[in-house]
N, C-alpha and C positions, 0 to 999 in steps of 0.2 A: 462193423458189426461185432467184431469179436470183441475189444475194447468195450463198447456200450455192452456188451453181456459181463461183463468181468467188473464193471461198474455196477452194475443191479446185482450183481451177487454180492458186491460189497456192503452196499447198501444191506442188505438182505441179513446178513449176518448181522451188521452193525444193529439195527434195531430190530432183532430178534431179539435180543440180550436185554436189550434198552426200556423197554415197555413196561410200564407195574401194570398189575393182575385188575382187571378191569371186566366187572359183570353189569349188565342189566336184565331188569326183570319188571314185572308187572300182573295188572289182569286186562282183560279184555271184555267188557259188560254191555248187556242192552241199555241203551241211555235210558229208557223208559221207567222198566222197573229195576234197574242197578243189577242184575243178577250176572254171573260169569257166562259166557258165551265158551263152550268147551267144544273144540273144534276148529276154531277161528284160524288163519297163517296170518304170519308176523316174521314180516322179511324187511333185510336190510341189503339191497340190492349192491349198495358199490363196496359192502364185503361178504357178497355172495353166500349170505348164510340167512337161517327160512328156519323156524318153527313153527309149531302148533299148540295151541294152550289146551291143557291138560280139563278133566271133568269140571274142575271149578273155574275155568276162564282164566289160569294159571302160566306165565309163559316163564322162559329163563335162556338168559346168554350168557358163557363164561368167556375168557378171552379173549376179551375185545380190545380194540386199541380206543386211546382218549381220542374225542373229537367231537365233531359236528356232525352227524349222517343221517339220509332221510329214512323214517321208519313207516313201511306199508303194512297195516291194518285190512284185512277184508276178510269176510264171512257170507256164504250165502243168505240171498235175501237182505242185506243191508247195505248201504252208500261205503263204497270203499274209502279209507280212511287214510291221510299221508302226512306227517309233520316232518320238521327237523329236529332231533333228540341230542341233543348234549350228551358223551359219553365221560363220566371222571367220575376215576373211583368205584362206588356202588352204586348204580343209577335205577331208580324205581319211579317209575310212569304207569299211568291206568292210561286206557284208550274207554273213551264210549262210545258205540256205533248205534244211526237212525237205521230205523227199517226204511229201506227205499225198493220200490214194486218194479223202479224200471231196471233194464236189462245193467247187468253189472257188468263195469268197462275198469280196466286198469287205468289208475291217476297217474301212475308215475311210470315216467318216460326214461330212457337212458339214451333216445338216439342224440339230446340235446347233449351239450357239454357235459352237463352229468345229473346223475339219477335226480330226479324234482318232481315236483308237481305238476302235471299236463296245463292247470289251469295258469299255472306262471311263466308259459314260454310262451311268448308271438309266434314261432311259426305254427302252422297246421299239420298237428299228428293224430292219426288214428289209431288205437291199439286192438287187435284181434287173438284172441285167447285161444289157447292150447283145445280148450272145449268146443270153442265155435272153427275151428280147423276142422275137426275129427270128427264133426255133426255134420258139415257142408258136401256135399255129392258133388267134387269135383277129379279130376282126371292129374292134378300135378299144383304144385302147391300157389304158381300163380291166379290159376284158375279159381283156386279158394278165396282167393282175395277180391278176384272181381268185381265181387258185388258189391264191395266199398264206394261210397259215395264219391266220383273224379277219380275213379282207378278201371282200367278196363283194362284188354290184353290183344295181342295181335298174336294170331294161332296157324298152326300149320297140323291142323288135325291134333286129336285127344291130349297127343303125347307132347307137345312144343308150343310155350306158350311162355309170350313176352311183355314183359308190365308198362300198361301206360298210366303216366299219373297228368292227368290235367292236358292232354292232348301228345306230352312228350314222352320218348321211348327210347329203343337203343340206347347208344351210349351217351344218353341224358340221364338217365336214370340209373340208380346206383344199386345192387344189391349189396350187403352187409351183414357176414355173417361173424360173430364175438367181435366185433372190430375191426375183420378181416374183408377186403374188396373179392366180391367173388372175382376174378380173371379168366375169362375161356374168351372162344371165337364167339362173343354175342351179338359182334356186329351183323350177322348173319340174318335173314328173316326167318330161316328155321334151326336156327341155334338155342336150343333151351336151356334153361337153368337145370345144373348138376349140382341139384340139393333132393335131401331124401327130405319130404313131406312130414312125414311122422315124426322126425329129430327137434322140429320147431315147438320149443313152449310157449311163445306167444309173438307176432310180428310187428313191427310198430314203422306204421308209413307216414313217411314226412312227405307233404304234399307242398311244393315248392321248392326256390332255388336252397341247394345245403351247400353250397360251394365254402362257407365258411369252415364248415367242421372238417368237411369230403374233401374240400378240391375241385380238381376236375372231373366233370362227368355226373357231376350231383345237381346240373342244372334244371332238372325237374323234378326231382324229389328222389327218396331214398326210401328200398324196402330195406329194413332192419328187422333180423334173424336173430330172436334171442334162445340162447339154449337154457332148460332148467338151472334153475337154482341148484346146487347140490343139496340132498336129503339134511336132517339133521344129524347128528352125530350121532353113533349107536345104532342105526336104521341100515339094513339092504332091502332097497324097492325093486320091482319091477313091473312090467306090462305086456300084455297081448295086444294087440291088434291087427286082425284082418277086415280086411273088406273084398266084396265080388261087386262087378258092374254088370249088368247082363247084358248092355249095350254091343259092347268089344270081348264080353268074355275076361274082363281087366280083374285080375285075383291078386292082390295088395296082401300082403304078410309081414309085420313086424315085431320084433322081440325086444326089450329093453331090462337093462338090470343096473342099477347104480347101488353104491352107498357111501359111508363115511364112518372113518375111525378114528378117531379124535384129531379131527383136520384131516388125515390122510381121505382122499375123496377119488372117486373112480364111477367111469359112465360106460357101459358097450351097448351100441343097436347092430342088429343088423335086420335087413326091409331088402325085399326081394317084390318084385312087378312083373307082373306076364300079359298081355295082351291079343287077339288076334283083330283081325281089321274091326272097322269101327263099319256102322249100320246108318246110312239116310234113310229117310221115308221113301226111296226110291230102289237101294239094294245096298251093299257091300261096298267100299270102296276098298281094292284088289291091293294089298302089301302095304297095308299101313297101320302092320301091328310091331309091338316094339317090346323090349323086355329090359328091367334094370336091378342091378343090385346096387347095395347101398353098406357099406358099414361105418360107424363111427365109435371114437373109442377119447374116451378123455381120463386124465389120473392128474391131480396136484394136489395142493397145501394148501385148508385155509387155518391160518391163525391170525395170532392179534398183531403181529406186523402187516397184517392184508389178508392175499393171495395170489397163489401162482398155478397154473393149469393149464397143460399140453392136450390141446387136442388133434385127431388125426382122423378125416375124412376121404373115403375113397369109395367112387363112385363108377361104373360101370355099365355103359347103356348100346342098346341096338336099337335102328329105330329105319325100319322100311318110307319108301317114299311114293305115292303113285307116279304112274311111267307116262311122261307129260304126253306123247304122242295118242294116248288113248281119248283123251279128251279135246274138248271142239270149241276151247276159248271163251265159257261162260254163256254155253247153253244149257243141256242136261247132264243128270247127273249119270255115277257108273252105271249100265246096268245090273243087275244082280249075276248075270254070266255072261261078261262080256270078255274077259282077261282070261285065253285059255289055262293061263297056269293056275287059275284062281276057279277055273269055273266048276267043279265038283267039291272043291276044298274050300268055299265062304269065311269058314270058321278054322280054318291053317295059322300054326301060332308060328308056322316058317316064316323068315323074311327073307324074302328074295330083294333083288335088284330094280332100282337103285335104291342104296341105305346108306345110312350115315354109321360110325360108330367112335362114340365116345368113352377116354378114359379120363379120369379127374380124380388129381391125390393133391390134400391139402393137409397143411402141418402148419398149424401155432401155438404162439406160446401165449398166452392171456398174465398180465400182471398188472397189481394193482397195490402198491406199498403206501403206507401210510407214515409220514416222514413227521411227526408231531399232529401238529394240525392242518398241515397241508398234505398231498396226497401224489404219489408220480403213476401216470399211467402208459403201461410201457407194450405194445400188442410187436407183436414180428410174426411172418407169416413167408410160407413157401409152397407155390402150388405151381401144379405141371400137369398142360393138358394135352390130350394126345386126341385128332381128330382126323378121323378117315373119312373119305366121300368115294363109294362103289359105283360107279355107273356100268361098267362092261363088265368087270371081273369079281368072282368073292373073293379075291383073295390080291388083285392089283388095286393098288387105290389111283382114283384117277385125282384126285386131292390128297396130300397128306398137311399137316399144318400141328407144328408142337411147340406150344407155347408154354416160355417156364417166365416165373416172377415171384421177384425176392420185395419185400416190402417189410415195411419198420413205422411205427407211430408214437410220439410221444407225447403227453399231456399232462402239465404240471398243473394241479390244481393249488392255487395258494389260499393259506390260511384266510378266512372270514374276519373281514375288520371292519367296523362302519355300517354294516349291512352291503358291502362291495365285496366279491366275488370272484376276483381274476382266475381267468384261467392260459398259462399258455401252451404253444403245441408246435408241434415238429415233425415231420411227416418226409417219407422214401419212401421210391420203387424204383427197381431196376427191371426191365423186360428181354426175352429175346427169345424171338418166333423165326423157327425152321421150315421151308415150307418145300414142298415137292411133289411127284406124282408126276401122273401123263399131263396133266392139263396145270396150270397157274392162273392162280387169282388174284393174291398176293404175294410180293418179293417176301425175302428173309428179311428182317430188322431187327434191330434192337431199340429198345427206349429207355430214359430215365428220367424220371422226375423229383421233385421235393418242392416242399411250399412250408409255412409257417404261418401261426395266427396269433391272434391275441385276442380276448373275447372277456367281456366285463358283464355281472349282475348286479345289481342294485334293487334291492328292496325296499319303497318306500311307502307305507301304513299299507293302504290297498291295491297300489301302484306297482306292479314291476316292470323294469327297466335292462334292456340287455342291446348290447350293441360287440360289434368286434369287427376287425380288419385283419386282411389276410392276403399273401404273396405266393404265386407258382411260377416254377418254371419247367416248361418239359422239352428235352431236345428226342429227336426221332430220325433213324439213321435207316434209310433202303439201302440193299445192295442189289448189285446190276446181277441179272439174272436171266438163261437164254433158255426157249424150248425146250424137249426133246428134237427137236429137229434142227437144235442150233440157231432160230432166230432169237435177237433180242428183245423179249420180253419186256424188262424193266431196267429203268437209269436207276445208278446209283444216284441217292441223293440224300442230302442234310437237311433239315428245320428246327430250327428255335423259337419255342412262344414262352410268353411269359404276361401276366396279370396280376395285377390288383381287385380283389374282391370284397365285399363290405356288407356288413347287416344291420339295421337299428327295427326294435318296435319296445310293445308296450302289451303286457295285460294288465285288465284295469276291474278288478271284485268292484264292481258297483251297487253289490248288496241284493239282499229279496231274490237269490237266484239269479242275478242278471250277469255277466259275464262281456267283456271286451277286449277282442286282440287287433291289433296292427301291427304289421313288420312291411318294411321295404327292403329290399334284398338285392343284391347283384351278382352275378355267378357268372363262368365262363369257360369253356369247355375246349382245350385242342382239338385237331381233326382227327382221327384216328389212321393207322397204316390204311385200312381199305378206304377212305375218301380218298385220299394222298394217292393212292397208287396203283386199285381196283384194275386189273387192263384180262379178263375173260365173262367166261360164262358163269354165270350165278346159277346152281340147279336147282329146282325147286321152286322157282317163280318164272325159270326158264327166260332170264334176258343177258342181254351181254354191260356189262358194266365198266366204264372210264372212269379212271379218278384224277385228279387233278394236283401237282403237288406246290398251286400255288395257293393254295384256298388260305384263308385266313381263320383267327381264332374265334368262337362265335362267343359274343357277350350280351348278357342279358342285364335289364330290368325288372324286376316285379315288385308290383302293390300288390299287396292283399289284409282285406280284415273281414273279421267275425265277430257277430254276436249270438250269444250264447245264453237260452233261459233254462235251469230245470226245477221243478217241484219234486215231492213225495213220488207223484205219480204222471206226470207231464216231462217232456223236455224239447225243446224244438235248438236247433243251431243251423246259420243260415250263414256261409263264405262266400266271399266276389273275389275276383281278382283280376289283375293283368297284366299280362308279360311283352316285354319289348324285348326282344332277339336280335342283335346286330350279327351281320354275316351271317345269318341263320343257312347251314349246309344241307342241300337235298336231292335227292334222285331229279332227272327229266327227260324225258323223252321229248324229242319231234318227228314231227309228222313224215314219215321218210327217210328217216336214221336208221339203217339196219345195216348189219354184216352177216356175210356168208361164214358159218363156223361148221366145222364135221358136216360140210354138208346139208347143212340145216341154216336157212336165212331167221335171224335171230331181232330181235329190236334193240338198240343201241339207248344205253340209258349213262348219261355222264352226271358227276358231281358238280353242283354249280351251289354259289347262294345269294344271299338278297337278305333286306330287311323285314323281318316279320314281326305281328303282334298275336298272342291267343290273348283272349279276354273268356271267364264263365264264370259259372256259378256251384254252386254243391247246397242242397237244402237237408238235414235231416229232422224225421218228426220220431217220436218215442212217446207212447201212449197206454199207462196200462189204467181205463177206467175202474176195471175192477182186480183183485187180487190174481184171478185165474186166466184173465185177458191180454193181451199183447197187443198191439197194432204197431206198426213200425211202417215207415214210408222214407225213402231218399228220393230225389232227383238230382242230377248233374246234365251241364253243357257247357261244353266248350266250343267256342269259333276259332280256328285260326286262320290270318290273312298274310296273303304274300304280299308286304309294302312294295315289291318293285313293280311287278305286274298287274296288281289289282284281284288277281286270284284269291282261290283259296289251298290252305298248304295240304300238303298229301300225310295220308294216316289220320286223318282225326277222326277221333269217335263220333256217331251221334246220339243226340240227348237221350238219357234213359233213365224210368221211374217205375222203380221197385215198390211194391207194395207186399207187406207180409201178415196174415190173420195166425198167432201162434195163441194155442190153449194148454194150461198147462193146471188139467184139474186134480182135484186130491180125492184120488179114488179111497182111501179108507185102509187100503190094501198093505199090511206089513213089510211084506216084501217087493212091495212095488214102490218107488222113489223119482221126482224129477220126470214125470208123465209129461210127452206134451204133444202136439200135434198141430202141423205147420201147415198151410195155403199161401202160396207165393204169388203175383201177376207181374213178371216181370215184363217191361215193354220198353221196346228199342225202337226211336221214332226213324222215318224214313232219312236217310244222309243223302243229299244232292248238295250239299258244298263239298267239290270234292276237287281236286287236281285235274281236268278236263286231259291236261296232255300223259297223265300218270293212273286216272282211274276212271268208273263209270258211279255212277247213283248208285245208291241199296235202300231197297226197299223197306220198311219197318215191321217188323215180326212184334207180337204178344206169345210169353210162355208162361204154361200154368204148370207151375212146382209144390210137389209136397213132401210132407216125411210124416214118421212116428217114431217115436223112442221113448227108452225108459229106463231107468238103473233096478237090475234085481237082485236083491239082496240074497245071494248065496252062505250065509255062513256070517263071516266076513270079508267074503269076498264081493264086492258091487262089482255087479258086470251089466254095462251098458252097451243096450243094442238099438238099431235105429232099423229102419227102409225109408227112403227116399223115393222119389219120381221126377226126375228132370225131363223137361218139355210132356208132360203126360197126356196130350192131345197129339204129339205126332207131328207135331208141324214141319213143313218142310220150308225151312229159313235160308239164305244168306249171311252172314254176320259180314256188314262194311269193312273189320279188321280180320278177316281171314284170308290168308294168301293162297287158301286154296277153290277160292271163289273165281279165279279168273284160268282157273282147270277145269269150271263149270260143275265144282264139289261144292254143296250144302253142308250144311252142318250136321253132325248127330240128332237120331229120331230119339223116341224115347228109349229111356234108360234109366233101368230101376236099378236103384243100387243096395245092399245088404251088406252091415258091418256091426263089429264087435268091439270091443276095449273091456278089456279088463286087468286092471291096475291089481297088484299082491304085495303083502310085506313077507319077507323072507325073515326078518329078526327087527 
């Protein structure tokens, strides 16, 4: 590590020096009537630098290095706009944008090998904007995502919630924060993501195998965390937001301030959460309120050799659990005073026992050098999580688990020749988790891994073309570990896995709106420490878990393609897919497998695996007949089958079809801006393909959601307020993926929500 740092610093200097004085500039016009569009951003994402064209649709960049890079275009109310811009010398470009009525989505991706066009990669990405986060009435930032078309979540009440993309979860699925793997205990079912919600400028979810770019653990897709652009140069921004839940009492606070001085660039949030228990249609459920702080702080350099940019995230969370013995195994819910220590106090933002408490400190460093015309992308990363589980005591953990991991990425982008694209990459982590307390679930280990790829683009008239191969290897080391009471616990033991992984497709502009993608994919996933070696009680779902440390590696198949229509004011895109899973690894129980643990006879659930396939679908519709009308419609389904048994595999969602009526009329009003008013029918059909020996049927719930908001023009200050109503009839639901349906816990009743933003310039 030290070496490869003393090398990018060389580099660093060397073509600091090296670069001649390179501007672009331009204007930004309605194609209609040619006039300046004043307001519009104009970002150039892979050198992190964004302006805004000035009253005449005026924009300017100085400093730039020569080269090829993609330039995004977008304005409210018109088709966001993406090319690739030759930079040499003084470079001068006009952009023209249509007016387009449907909902504006970002074109350009960066979870592909690098920033493009969404419409020119085979796989399936979604992108969700910073606006549509901060709009959505949800409880944590997964939860915000959900309602994406093949993305659902597997929740352990308000505060813990875990992403599925296309029926896969855990450690299938990847989160990706600047380039950095998040790392905690998320094998867990109630281990959440330790990210502050508010820090995300926009998400971008790759739905399928990414084991090319990721590695391991990206076998079914990848949330990717983008942080703002840094301001322009000359600018200090900042923002307010709060929001209240009346559901749990959940009161959200966030603060933000960046700017930038001629490249010198600098970011602080800090976001504070409080909650007290959460509300069914039938009472309270007793100690399952949670509280979190959040800070994050970033400061580098952008100039025209690139950038470079250290950011430091540190998160801090408490999070109560209900006390399993109150409940009766998936009949009713709590009552409203059932739990003496709860029953005068409903609304207590104490947490009692049992809780979890999480700390999470993350450090990287983001670079990005531009070596002529090719590019080196260099990310390092250091995170340390520290995880206590309280069952008897506040202050003994009957779990402790601290996990640190050091990780390194490299991506040489080489110069454009031919219309061919190469990119190559190089990739480390090193791991090692401590583990201790009264009780063990998992031994101490250590792990390491590294992989390499190679990945090609090809642009041909309408056609592009991308394909790449890719190698891992990861060794995994338990150490022997005994009691408190002096039994042994766990063998020490060694594994080595190693794969080859591979991607080809195709999108194909076939004109008139019409759009075509196919990719076939293969990916491949290690088992993690807790399959390997899992030997107690798991809290929180309340069963005893075996792991097995002969399991093998799991590799997959998938097909998948899309076609893609949109007009002015239409746009419909319809996905298939299907995945073929070797060794596919998963929980089972039998019928009469239990141990006697503290006393308490437990159900024995061991690691096994088997051949599986999911096979679904994802539809979405986007409809604005008239200027002031929205309609929007998704559906998604997945099956998934266990090829050894004949079953079906455990955790898959079932089918659900969102329908949305948003209005967003023009009141006339000066200071009223961006009015709109939302009707939602969300509907989750009944799931009976389910794991017979691992779950029961759930039945299908309808929820009717709405909001209102609007930006008002204070000065110049725009401050945007919303109200929300999630489930506004009260229903008293089930959700198939909540782990706390088999405690005989529902889901949240209604819950009105109430929030602010408002965005300031300081200079």
């Amino acid at each position: 590590m030290k070496y490869i740092l003393l090398m990018l610093l060389s580099i660093t200097c060397f073509y600091f020096t090296a670069y001649p004085q390179t501007a672009f500039t331009g204007k930004v016009m309605d194609r209609a009537s040619g006039e300046g569009l004043p307001g519009a951003s104009v970002s150039i994402p892979d050198l992190a630098r964004q302006t805004v064209t000035n009253e005449r649709g005026l924009f300017f960049f100085e400093n730039l290095p020569e080269g090829r890079f993609t330039v995004q275009v977008s304005f409210l109310g018109y088709k966001t706009h993406a090319e690739r811009v030759l930079f040499s010398g003084f470079t001068e470009k006009s952009f023209s944008l249509e007016v387009s009525l449907l909902e504006m989505r970002e074109i350009v991706v960066t979870a592909s090998a690098s920033a493009s066009k969404e419409e020119v990669n085979s796989i399936s990405v979604e992108s969700v904007s910073r606006k549509e986060l901060l709009n959505t009435p949800a409880s944590n930032l997964i939860d915000a995502l959900s309602g994406v078309a093949g993305v659902s979540q597997i929740s352990s009440g308000p505060a813990v919630s875990k992403p599925v993309i296309r029926g896969l979860s855990y450690h299938r699925v990847l989160t990706v924060n600047n380039g950095i793997k998040q790392e905690g205990q998320q094998w867990g079912d109630e281990h959440g993501l330790e990210y502050d919600l508010f820090a995300a400028d926009r998400v971008e979810i790759l739905r399928g195998p990414a084991s090319l770019l990721y590695g391991s653990d990206a076998m079914g897709g990848v949330i990717n965390i983008l942080d703002p652009i840094p301001v322009p140069d000359g600018e200090i921004q900042g923002s307010l937001t709060s929001r209240y839940a009346a559901n749990n009492g959940l009161t959200e606070t966030s603060l933000q301030l960046e700017g930038n001085r001629r490249g010198f660039v600098w970011r602080g949030r800090g976001t504070y959460r409080n909650a007290f228990s959460y509300k069914t249609p039938a009472g309270y459920v007793p100690n399952t309120s949670f509280n979190e702080a959040n800070f994050t702080a970033m400061a580098g350099l952008n100039k025209k050799w690139g950038y470079s940019h250290l950011h430091v995230s540190s998160y801090s969370g408490k999070l109560g659990f209900p006390e399993h013995g109150h409940a009766d195994h998936g009949h009713d819910d709590f009552p409203a005073q059932e739990d003496p220590h709860h029953a005068h106090q409903p609304r207590s933002r104490q947490i009692g026992l049992p809780r979890q408490e999480v700390d999470h400190l993350k450090v990287s460093l983001n670079n990005n050098f531009i070596l002529g015309r090719s590019q080196l992308r260099a990310t390092f990363g250091i995170q340390q999580n520290k995880r206590r589980e309280m069952e008897h005591s506040p202050s003994e953990p009957d779990i402790a688990m601290d996990l640190q991991t050091w990780s390194g990425d490299l991506k040489f982008f080489m110069a454009e020749k031919g219309g061919f694209e190469p990119v190559l990459g190089l990739s480390g982590s090193w791991q090692e988790n401590r583990s201790g307390g009264a009780e063990l679930l998992v031994p101490a280990f250590d792990a390491s891994q590294a992989g390499a790829f190679f990945y090609l683009k090809k642009a041909l008239d309408a056609v592009y073309l991308n394909a790449g191969i890719r190698f891992d290897y990861r060794r995994v080391r338990g150490k022997a570990m005994a009691s408190p009471e002096g039994e042994t616990r766990f063998e020490a033991f060694e594994r080595d896995f190693s794969n080859f992984s591979g991607s080809a497709g195709l999108a194909w502009d076939l004109g008139s709106g019409f759009l075509f993608k196919a990719n076939a994919g293969s990916a491949f996933r290690a088992p993690t420490s807790s399959e390997l070696t899992s030997n107690g009680e798991h809290h929180g779902v309340e069963r005893y878990e075996i792991g097995s440390t002969s399991l093998k590696s799991e590799q997959s198949l998938q097909l998948d393609a899309a076609i893609a229509y949109t007009s002015r004011n239409f746009g419909i895109e319809l996905n298939a897919y299907r995945n073929t899973i070797y060794h596919y690894i998963y929980l089972r129980g039998l019928v009469g497998d239990s141990i006697l643990h503290e006393g308490e006879l437990l159900p024995v659930y061991r690691y096994t695996q088997a051949d599986a396939q999911l096979s679904g679908m994802e539809a979405v519709v986007d409809i604005h007949p008239i200027s002031w009308l929205h309609i929007g419609s998704s559906f998604s389904v997945v099956r998934g089958k266990n090829k050894e048994t004949g079953g079906n595999l455990p955790f898959i969602p079932a089918a659900s079809w969102r329908n949305e009526l948003k209005f967003e009329p023009e009141l006339g009003l000066s200071r009223l801006n961006e009015t709109y008013f939302t009707l939602e029918l969300a509907s989750t059909f009944k799931q009976d393909r389910v794991d017979a020996a691992f779950e029961r049927p759930a039945a299908g719930y309808h929820l009717v959601n709405a909001g209102v908001g609007t930006t008002l023009s204070l000065g110049r200050l725009p401050l945007s307020v919303f109200v929300s109503a999630r489930n506004l009839f009260n229903v008293k639901y089930t959700s198939h993926m909540s782990r706390y349906r088999y405690l005989g816990i529902s889901e949240p009743g209604r819950n009105l929500q109430f929030g602010l933003h408002l965005p300031f310039n300081l200079k």
